[in-house]
N, CA, C and O of each residue as an XYZ file, in Angstrom:
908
protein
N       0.839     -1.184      0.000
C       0.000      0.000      0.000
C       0.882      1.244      0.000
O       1.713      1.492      0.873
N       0.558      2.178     -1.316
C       1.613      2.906     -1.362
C       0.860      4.888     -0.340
O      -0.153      5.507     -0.668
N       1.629      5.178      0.541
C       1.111      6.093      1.101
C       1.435      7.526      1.457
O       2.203      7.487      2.417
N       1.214      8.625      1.144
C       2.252      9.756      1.025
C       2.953      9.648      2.868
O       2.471      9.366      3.965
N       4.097      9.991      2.426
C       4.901     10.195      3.971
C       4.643     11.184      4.695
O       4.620     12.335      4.258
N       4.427     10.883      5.834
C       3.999     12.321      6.205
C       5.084     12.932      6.806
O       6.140     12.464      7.231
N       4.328     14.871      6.742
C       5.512     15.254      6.421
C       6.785     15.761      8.373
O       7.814     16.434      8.433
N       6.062     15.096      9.452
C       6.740     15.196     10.729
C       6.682     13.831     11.459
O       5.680     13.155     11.223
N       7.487     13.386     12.203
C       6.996     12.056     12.756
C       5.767     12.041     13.257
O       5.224     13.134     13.414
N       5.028     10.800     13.631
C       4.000     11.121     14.481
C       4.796     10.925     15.882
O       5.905     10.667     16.349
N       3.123     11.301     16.307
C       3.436     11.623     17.878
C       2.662     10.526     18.942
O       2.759     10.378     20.160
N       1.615      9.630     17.603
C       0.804      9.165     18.175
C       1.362      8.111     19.371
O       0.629      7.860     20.328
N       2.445      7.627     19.277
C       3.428      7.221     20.473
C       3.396      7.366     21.642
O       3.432      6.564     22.575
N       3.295      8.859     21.561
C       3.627      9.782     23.147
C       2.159      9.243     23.628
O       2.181      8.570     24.659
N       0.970      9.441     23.053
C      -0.408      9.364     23.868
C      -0.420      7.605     24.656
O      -1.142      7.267     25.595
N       0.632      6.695     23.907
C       0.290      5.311     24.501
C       1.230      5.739     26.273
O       0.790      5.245     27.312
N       2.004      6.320     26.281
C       2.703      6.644     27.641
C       1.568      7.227     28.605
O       1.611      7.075     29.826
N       0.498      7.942     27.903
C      -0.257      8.006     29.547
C      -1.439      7.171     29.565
O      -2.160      7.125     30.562
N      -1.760      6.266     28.125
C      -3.137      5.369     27.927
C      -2.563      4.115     27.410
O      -2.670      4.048     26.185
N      -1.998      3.121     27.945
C      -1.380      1.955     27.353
C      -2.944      0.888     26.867
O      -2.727     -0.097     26.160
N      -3.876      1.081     27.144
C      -4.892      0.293     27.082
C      -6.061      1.153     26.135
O      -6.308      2.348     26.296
N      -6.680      0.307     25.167
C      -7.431      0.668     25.008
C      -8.272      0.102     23.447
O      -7.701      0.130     22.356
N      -9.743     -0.402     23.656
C     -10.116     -1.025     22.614
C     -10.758     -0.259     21.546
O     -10.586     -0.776     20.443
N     -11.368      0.695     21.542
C     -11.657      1.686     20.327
C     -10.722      2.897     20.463
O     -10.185      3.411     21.444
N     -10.708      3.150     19.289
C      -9.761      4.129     18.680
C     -10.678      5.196     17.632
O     -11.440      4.743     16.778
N     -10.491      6.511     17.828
C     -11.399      7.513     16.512
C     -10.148      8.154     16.220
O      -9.596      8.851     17.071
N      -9.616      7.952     14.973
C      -8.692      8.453     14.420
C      -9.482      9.514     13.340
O      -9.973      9.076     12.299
N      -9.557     11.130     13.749
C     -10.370     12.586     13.164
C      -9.085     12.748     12.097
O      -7.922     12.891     12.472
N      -9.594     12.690     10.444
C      -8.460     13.205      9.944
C      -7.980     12.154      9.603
O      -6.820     12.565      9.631
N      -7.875     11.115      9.294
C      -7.397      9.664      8.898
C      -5.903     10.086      7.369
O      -4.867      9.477      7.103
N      -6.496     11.289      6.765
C      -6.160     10.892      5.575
C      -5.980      9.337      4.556
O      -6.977      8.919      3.968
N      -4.801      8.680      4.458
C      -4.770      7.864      3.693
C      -4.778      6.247      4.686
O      -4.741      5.071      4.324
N      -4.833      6.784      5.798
C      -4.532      5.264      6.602
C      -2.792      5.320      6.858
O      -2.243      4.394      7.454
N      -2.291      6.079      6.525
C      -0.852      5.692      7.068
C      -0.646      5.655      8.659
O       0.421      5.137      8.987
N      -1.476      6.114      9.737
C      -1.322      6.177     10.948
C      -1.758      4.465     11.590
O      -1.443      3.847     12.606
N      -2.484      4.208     10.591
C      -3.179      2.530     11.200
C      -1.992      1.553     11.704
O      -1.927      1.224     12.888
N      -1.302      1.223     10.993
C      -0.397      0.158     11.236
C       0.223      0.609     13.023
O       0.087     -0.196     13.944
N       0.911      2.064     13.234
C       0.638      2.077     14.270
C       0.165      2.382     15.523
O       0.658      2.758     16.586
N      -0.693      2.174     15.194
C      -2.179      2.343     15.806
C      -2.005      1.051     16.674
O      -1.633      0.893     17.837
N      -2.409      0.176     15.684
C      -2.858     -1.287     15.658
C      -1.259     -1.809     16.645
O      -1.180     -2.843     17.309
N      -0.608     -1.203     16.547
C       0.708     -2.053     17.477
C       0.859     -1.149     18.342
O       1.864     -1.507     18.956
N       0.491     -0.182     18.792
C       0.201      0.394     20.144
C      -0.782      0.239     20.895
O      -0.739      0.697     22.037
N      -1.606     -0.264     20.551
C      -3.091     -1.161     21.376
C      -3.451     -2.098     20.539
O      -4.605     -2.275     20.150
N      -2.440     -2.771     20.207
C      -3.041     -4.730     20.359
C      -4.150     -4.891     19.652
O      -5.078     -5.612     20.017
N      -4.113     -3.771     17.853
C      -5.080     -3.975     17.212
C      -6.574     -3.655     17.919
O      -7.365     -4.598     17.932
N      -6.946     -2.547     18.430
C      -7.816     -2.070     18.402
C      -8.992     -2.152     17.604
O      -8.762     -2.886     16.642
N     -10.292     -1.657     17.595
C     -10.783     -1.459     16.942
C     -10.609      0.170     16.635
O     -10.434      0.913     17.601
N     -10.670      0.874     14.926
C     -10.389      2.239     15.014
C     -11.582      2.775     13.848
O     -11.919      2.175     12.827
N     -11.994      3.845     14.260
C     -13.221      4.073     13.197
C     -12.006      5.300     12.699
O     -11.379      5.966     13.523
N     -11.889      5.390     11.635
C     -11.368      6.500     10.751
C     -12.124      7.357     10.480
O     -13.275      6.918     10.490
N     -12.061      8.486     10.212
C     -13.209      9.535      9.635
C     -11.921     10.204      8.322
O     -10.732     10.454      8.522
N     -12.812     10.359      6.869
C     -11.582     11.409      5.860
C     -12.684     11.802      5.354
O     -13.485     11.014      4.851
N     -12.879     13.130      5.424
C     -13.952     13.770      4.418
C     -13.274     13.894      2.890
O     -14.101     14.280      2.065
N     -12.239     13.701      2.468
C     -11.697     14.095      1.580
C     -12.210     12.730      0.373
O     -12.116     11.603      0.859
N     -12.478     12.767     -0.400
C     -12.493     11.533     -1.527
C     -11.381     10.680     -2.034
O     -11.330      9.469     -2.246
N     -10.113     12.059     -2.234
C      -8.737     11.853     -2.576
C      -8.461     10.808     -2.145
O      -8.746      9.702     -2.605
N      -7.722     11.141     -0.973
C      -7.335     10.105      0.193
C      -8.094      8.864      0.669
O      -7.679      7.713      0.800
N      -9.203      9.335      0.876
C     -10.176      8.060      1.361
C     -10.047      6.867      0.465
O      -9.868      5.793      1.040
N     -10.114      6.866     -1.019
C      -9.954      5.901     -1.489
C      -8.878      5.281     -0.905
O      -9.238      4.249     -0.339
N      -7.727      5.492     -0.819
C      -6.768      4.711     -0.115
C      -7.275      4.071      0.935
O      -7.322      2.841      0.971
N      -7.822      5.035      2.152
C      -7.814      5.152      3.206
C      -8.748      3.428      3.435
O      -8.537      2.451      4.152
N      -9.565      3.699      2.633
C     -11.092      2.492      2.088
C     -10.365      1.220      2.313
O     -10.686      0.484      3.246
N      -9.602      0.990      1.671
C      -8.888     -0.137      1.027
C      -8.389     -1.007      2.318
O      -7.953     -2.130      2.064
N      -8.421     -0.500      3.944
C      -7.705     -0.961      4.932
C      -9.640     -1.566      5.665
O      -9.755     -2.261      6.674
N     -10.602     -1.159      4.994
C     -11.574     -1.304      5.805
C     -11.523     -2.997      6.111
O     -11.156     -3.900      5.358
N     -12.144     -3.073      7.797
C     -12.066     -4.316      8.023
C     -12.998     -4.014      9.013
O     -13.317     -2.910      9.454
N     -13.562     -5.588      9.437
C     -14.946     -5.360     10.954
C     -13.630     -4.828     12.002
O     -14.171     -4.884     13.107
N     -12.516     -4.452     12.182
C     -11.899     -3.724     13.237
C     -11.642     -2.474     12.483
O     -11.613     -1.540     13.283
N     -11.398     -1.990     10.982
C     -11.285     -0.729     10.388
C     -12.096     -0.014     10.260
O     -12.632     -0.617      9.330
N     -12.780      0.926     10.417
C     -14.185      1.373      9.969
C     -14.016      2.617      9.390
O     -13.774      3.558     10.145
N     -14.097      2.810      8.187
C     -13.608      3.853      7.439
C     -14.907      4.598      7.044
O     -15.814      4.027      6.439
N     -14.961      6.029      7.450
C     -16.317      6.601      7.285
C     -15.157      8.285      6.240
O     -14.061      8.814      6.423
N     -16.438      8.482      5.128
C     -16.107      9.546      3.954
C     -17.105     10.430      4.399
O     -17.982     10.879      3.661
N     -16.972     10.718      5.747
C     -17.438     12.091      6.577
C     -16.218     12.541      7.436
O     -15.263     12.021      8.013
N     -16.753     13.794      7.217
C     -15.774     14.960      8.459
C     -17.211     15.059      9.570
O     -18.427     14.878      9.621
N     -15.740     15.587     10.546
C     -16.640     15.769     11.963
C     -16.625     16.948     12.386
O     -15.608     17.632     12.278
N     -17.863     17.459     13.005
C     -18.130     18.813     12.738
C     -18.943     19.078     14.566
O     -18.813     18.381     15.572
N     -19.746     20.360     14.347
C     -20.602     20.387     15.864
C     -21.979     20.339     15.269
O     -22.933     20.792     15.901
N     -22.113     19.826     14.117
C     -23.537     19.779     13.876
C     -23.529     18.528     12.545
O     -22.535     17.880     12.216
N     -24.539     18.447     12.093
C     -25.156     17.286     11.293
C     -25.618     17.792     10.271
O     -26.808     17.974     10.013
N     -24.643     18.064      9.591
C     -24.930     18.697      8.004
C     -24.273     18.608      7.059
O     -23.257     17.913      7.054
N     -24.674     19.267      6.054
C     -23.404     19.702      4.714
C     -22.371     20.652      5.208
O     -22.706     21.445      6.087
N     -21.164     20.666      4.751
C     -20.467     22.335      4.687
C     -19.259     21.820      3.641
O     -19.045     20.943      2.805
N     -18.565     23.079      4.327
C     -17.411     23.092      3.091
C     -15.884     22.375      3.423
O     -15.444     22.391      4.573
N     -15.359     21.939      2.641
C     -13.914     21.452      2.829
C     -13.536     22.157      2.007
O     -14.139     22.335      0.949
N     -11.635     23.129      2.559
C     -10.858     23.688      1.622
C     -10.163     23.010      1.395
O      -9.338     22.630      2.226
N     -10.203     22.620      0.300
C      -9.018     21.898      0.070
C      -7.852     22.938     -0.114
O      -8.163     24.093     -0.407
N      -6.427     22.572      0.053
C      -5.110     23.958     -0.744
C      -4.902     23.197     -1.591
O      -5.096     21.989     -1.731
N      -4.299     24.318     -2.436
C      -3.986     23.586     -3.983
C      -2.670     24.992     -4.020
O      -2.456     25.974     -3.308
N      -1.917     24.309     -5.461
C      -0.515     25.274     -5.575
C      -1.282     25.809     -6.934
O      -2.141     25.237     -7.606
N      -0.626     27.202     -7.118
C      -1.660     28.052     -7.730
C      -0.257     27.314     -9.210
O      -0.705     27.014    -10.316
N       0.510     27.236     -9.061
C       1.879     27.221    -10.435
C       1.558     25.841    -11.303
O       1.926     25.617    -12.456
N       0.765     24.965    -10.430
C       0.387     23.491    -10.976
C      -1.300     23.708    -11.861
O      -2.207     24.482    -11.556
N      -1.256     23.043    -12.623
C      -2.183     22.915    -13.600
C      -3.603     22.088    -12.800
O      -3.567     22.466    -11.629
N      -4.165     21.639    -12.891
C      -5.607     20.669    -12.364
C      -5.038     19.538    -12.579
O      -4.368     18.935    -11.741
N      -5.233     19.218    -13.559
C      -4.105     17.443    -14.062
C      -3.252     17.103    -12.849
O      -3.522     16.181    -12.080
N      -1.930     18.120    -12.701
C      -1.176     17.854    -12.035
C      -0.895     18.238    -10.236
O       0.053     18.267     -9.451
N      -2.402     18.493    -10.228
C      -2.551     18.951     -8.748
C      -2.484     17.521     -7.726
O      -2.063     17.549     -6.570
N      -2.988     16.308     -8.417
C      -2.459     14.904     -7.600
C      -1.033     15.068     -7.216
O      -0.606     14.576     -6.172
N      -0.360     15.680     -7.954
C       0.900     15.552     -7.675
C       1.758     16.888     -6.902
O       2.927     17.143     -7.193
N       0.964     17.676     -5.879
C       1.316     18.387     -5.368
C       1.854     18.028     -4.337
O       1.688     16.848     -4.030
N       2.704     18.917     -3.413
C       3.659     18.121     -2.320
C       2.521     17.992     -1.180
O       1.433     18.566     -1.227
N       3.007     17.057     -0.050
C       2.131     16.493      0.894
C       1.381     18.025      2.196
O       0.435     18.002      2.984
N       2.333     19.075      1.853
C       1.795     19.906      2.686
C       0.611     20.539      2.182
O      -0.352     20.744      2.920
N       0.625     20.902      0.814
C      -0.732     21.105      0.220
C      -2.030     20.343      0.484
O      -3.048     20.925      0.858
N      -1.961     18.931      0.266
C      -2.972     17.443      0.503
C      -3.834     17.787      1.704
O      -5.063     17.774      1.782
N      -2.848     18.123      2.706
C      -2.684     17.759      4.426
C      -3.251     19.035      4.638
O      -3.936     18.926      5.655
N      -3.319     20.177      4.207
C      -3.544     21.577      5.299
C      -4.694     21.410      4.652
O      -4.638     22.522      4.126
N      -5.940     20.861      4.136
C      -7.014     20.903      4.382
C      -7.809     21.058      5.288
O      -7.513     20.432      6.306
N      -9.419     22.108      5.368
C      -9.887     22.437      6.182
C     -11.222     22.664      6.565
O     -11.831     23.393      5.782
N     -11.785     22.305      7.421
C     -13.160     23.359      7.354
C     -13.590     24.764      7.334
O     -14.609     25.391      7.044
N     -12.008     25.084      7.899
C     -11.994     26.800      7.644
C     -10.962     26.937      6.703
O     -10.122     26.098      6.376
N     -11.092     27.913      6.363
C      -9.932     28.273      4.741
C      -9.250     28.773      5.580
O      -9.454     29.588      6.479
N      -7.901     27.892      5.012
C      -6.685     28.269      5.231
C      -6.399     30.436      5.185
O      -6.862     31.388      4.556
N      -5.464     30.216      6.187
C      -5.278     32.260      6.478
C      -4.275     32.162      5.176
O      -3.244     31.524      5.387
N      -4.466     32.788      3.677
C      -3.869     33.127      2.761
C      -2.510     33.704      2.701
O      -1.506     33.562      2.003
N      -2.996     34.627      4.025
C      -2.218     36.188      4.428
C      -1.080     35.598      5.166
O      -0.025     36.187      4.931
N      -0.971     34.451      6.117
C      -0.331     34.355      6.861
C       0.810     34.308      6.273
O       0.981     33.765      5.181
N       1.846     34.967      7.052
C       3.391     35.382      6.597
C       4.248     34.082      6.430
O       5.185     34.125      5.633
N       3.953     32.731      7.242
C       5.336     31.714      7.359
C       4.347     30.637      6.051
O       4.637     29.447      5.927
N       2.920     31.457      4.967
C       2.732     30.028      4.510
C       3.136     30.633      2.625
O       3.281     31.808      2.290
N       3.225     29.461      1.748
C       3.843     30.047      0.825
C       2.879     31.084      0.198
O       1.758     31.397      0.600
N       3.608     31.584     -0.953
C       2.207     32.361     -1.461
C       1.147     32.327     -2.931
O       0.428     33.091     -3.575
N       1.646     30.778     -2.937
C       1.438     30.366     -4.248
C      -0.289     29.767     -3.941
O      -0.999     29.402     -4.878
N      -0.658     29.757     -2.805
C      -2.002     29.262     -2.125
C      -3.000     29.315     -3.016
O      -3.200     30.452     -3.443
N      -3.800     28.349     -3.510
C      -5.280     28.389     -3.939
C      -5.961     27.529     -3.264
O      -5.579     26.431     -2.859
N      -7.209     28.138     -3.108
C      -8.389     27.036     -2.564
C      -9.738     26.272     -3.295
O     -10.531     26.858     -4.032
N      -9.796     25.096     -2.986
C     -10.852     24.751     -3.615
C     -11.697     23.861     -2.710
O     -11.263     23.001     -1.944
N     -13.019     24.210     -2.924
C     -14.373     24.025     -2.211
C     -15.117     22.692     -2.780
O     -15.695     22.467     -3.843
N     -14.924     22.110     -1.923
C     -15.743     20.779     -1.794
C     -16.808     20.556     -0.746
O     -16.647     20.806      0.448
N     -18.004     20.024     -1.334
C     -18.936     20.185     -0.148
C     -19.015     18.400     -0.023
O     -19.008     17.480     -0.841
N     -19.110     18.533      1.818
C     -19.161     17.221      2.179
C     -20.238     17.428      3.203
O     -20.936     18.397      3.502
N     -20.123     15.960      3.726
C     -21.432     15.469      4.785
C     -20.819     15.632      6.270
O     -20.201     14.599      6.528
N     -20.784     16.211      6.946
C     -20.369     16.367      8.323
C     -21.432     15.232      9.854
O     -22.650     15.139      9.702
N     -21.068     14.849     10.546
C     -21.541     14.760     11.594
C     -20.881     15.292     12.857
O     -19.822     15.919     12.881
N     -21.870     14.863     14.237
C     -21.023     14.469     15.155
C     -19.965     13.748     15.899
O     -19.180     13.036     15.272
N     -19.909     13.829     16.734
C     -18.970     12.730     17.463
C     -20.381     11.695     17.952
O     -20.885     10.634     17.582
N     -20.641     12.803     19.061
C     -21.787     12.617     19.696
C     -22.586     11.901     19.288
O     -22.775     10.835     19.875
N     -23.477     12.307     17.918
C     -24.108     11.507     17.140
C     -23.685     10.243     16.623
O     -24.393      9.299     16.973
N     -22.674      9.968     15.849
C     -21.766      8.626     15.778
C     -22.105      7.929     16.902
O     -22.853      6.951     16.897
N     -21.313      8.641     18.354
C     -21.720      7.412     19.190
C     -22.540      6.696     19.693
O     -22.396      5.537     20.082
N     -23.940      7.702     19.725
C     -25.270      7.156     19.639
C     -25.819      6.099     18.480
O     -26.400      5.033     18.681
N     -25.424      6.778     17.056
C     -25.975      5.839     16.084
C     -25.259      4.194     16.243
O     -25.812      3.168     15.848
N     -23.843      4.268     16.950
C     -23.458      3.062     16.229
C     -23.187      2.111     18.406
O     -22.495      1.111     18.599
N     -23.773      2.689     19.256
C     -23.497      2.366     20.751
C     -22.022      2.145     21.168
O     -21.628      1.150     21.776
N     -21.250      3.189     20.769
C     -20.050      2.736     20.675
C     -19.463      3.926     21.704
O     -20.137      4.946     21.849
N     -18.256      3.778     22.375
C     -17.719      5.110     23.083
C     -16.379      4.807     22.952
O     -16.002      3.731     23.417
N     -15.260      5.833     22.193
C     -14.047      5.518     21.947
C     -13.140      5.862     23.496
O     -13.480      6.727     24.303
N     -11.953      4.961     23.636
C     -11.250      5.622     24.459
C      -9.856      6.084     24.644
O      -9.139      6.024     25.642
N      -9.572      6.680     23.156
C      -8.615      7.643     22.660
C      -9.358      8.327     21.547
O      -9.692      7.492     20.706
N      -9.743      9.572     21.234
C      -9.504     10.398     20.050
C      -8.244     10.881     19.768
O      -7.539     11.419     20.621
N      -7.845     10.680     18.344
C      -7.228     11.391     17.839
C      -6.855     12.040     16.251
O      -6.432     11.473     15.244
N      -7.227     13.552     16.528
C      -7.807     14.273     15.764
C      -6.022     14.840     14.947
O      -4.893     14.954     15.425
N      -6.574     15.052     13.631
C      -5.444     15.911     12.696
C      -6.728     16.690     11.588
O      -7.322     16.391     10.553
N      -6.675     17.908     12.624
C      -8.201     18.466     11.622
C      -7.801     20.100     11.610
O      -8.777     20.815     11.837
N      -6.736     20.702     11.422
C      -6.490     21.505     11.246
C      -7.071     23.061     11.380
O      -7.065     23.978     10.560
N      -7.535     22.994     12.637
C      -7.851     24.640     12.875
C      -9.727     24.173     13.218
O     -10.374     25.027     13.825
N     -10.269     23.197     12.913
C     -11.874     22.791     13.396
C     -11.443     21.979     14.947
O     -12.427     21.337     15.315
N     -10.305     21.836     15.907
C     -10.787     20.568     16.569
C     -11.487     21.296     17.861
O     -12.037     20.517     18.638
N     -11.525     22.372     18.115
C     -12.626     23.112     19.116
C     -14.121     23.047     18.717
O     -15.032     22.882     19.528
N     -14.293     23.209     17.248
C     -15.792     22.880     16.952
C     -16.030     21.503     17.253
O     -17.052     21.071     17.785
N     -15.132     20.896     16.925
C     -15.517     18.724     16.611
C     -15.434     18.478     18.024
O     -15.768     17.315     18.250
N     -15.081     19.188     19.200
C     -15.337     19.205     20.606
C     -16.613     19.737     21.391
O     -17.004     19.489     22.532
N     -17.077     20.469     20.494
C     -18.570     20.803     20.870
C     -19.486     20.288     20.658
O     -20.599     20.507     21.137
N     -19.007     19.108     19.501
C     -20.135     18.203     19.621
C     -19.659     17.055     19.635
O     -19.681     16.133     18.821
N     -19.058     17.231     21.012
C     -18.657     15.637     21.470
C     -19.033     15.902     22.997
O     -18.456     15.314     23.912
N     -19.902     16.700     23.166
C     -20.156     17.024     24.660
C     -20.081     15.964     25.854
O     -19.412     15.999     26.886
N     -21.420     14.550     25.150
C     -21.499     13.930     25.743
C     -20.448     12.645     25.916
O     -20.292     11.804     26.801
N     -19.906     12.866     24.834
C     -18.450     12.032     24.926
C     -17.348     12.225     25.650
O     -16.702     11.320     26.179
N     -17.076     13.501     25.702
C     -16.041     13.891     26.543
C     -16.168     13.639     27.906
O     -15.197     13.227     28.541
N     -17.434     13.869     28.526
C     -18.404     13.546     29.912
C     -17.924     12.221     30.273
O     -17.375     12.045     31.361
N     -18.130     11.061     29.247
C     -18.070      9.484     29.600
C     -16.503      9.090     30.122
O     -15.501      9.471     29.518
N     -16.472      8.325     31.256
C     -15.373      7.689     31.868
C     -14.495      7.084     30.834
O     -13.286      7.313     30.799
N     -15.075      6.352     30.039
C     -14.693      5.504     28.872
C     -13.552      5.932     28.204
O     -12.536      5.262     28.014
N     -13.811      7.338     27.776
C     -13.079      8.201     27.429
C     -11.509      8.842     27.720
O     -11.448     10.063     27.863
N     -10.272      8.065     27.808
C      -9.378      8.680     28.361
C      -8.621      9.344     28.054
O      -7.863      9.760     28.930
N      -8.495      9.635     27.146
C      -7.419     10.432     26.157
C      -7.477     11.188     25.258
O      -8.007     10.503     24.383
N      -7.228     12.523     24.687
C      -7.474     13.191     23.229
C      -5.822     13.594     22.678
O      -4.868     13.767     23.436
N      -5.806     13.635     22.012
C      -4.804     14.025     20.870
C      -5.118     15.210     20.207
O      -6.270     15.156     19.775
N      -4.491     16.375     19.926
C      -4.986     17.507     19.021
C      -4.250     18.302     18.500
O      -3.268     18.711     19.119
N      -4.546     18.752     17.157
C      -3.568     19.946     16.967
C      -3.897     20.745     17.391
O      -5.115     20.880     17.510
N      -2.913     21.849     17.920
C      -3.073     23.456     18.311
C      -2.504     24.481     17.818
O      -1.366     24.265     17.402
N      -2.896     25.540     17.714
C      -2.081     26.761     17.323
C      -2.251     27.860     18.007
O      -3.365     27.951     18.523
N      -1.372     28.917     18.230
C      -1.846     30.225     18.636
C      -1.545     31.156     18.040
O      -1.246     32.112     18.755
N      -1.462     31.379     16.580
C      -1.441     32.141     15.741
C      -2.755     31.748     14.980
O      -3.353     30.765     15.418
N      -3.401     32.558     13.627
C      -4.296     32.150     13.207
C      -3.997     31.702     11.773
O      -3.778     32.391     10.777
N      -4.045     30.358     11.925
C      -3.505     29.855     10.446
C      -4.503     29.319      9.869
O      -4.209     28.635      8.889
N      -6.117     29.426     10.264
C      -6.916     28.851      9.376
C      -8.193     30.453     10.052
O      -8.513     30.692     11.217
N      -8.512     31.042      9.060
C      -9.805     31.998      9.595
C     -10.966     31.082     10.471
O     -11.763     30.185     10.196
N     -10.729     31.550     11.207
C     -11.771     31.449     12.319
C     -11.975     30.393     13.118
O     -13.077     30.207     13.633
N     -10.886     29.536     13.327
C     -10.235     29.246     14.001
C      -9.747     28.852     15.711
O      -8.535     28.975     15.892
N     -10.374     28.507     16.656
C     -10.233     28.800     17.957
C      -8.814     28.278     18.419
O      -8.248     27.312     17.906
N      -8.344     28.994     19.393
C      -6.931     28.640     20.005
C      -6.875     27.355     21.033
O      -7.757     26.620     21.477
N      -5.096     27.423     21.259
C      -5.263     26.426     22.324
C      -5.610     27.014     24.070
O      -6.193     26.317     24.900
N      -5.302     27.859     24.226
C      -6.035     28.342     25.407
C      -7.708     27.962     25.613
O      -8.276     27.468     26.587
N      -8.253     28.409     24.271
C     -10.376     28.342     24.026
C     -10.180     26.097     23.890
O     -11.043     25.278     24.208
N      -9.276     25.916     23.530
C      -9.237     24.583     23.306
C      -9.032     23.822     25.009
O      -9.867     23.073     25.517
N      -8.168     24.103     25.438
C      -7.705     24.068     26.757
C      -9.007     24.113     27.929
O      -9.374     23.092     28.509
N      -9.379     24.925     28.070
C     -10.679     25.745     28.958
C     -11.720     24.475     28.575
O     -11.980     23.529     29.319
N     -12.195     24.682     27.352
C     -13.404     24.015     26.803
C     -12.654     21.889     27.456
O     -13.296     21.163     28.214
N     -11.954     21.702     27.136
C     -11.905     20.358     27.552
C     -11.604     20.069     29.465
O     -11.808     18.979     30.000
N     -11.163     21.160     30.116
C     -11.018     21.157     31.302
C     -12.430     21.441     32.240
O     -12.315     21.463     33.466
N     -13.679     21.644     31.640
C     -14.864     21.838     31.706
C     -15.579     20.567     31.917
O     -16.616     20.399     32.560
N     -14.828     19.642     31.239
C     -15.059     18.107     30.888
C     -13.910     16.962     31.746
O     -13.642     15.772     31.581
N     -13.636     17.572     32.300
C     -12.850     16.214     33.166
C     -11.257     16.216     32.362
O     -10.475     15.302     32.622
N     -10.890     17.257     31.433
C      -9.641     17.100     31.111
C      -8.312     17.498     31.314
O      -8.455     18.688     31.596
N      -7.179     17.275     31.350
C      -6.101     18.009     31.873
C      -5.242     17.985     30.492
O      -5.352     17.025     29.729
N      -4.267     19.223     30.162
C      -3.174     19.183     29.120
C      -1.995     18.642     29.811
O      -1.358     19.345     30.595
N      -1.655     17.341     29.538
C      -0.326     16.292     29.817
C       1.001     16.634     29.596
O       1.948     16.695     30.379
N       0.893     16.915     28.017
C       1.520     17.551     27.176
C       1.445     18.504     25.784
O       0.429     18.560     25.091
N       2.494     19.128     25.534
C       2.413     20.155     24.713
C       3.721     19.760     24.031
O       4.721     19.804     24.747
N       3.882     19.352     22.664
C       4.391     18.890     21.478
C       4.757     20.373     20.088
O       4.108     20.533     19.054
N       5.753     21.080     20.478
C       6.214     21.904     19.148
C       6.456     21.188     17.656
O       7.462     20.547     17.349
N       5.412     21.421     16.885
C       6.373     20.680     15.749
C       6.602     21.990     14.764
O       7.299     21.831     13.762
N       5.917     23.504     15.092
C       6.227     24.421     13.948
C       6.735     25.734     14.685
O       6.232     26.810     14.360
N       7.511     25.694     15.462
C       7.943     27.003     16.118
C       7.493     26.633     17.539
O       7.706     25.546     18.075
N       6.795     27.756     18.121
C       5.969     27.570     19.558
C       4.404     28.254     18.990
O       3.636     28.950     19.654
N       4.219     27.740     17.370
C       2.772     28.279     16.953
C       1.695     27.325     16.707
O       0.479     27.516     16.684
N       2.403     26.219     16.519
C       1.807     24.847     16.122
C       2.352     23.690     16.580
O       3.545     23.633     16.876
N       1.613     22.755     16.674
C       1.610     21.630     17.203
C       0.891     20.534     17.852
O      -0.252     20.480     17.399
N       1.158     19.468     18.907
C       0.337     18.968     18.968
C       0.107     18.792     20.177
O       1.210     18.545     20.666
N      -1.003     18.755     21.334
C      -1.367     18.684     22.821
C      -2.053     17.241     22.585
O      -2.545     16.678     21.606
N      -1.812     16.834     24.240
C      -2.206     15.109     24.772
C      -3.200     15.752     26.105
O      -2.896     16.379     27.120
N      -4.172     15.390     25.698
C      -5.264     15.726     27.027
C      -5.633     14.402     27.725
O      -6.039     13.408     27.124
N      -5.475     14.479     28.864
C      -5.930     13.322     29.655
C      -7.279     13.422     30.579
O      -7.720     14.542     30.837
N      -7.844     12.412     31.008
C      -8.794     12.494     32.037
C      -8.393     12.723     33.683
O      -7.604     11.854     34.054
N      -8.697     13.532     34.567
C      -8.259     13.959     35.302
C      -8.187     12.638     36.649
O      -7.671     12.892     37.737
């Protein structure tokens, strides 16, 4: 299975040091499935529901489905609807050859459009609008009686919304762990920080474990635990 590399190590590692156990897995942001393999050898093959709103990727992503894979071609949102995915695209590449754009383009997809303006991103930026099917968390876990006990989200500038409607999830014991990106600059319009990110999960039984730099001290990734 051939899979773009991604482009920082993961981190998903660090979260087995404060949750060594655990039988469902919601991997927010799946892209292509490259995170599965270890996934599956940090909890003893789990069960993991994937979520990729993207089509691109998902096809890949599809291809790993199994009764322990569960690959869903929805994004997760605070409500139960349509909206928009930005995709980035490089403005110098043609349509044809936009498959073949580098992995940071693929990856900074969003529910909020990418900040154009921002000074550290290139400036060759275009966006393109795809409308997809959004749910909850919340809802998921009701429709399918399921309660995960790790999230972990790569959703770029939405994971404060996809927390608002995980109300009742976050509440459940079951629940021990989140994973998230953060920023405190604004690299996607509209956008909430890690402070509004922070607050909102400590409301819920959560504590920040750790705090992970992978782009300066503007971005990166936080490990929330249950208190």
């Amino acid at each position: 299975m051939k899979h773009d590399k991604p482009i920082c190590g993961s981190n998903i590692a660090k979260v087995n040091r404060y949750i060594s156990n655990a039988n469902i897995v919601f991997e927010i942001g799946a892209y292509d499935g490259v995170d599965i393999e270890e996934i599956n050898q940090l909890w003893n093959n789990p069960i993991i529901h994937c979520f990729e709103p993207d089509p691109e990727p998902f096809e890949i992503l599809n291809t790993y489905a199994s009764e322990k894979i569960i690959c869903n071609n929805i994004g997760l949102f605070d409500k139960e609807d349509k909206t928009i995915l930005y995709k980035v695209l490089n403005k110098n590449l043609g349509e044809a050859e936009q498959k073949n754009r580098s992995l940071w383009y693929k990856t900074a997809q969003s529910l909020y459009p990418i900040n154009t303006n921002y000074y550290g991103y290139p400036r060759d930026i275009g966006l393109q609008e795809v409308e997809i099917n959004v749910s909850t968390i919340d809802n998921y876990c009701k429709k399918y009686n399921i309660m995960p006990n790790i999230i972990l989200m790569d959703t770029q500038g939405s994971e404060y919304d996809i927390l608002i409607g995980a109300q009742n999830t976050l509440k459940n014991n079951n629940l021990k762990g989140i994973m998230l990106e953060w920023s405190t600059d604004t690299l996607y319009t509209g956008q909430k920080k890690l402070n509004d990110i922070t607050t909102l999960l400590e409301t819920t039984g959560f504590v920040l474990a750790e705090k992970i730099n992978l782009w300066n001290a503007i971005h990166g990734d936080a490990i929330f635990i249950r208190k």
